[in-house]
N, C-alpha and C positions, 0 to 999 in steps of 0.2 A: 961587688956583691954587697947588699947590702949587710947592716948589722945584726946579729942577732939579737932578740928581743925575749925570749923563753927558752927553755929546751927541757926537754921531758925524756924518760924512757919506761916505754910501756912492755911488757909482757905478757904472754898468754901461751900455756904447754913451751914449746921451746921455739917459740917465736920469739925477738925482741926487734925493737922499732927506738928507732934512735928517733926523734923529733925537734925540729927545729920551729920556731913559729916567728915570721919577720914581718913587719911593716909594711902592706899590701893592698891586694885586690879582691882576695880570694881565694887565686892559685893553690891548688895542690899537687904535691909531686913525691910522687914514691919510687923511687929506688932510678932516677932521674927521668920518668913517666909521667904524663898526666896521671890521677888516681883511674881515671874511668877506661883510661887503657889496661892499667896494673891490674884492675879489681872489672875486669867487665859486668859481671852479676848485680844488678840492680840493690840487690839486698846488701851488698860489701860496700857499695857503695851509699848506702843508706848508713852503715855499722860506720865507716870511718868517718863521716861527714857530722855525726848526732852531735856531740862535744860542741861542735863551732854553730850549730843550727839550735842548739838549746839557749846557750847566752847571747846568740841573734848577733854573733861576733863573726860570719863567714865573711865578709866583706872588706873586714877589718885586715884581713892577715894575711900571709901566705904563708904555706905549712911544705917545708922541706923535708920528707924520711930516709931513712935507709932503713929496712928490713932485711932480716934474715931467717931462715929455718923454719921448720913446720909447714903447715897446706894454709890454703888461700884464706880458712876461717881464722885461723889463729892467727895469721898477718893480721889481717881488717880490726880483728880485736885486740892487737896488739898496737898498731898504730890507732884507735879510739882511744886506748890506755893511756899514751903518751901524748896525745892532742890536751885529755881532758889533765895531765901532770905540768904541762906547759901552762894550760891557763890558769 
C-alpha cells in the first residue's frame, strides 16, 4: 500500500469520516467502495468530490475513508470535511 501523504477527520451531526489522501490517480474509496457506489445520488457525489474539484487536485490523489454513523447527508458532508482537512 502505498504511503500516506494527509489524513483529515471530518465531521458532520454524528457522522465522522476518517480520510486518508495518497499519491494517485484520482481514486476514491469509502468505507472500501467506489464513492459512486457508497453515495449513489449524484448530488453526494457532487458534496464529497468539491474539496478535490476546487483546487483542480482530483487527479492528483487518491482519497481512502472510513465512515461511520448518521444518513447518507452527513456521511458525504462529513467525508467533504475531511478531504478539505487533509488538503
Amino acid at each position: 500500500m502505498a504511503e500516506t501523504l494527509y489524513k483529515g477527520t471530518g465531521r458532520r451531526k454524528t457522522a465522522v469520516a476518517r480520510v486518508r489522501l495518497l499519491p494517485g490517480d484520482g481514486n476514491i474509496t469509502v468505507n472500501g467502495r467506489d464513492y459512486r457506489e457508497y453515495f449513489p445520488r449524484p448530488a453526494y457525489q457532487k458534496v464529497v468530490s468539491a474539496p478535490l474539484n476546487l483546487l483542480e487536485s482530483a487527479s492528483r490523489y487518491d482519497v481512502v475513508v472510513r465512515v461511520e454513523g448518521g444518513g447518507p447527508t452527513g456521511q458525504a458532508d462529513a467525508v467533504r470535511h475531511g478531504i478539505a482537512r487533509a488538503l
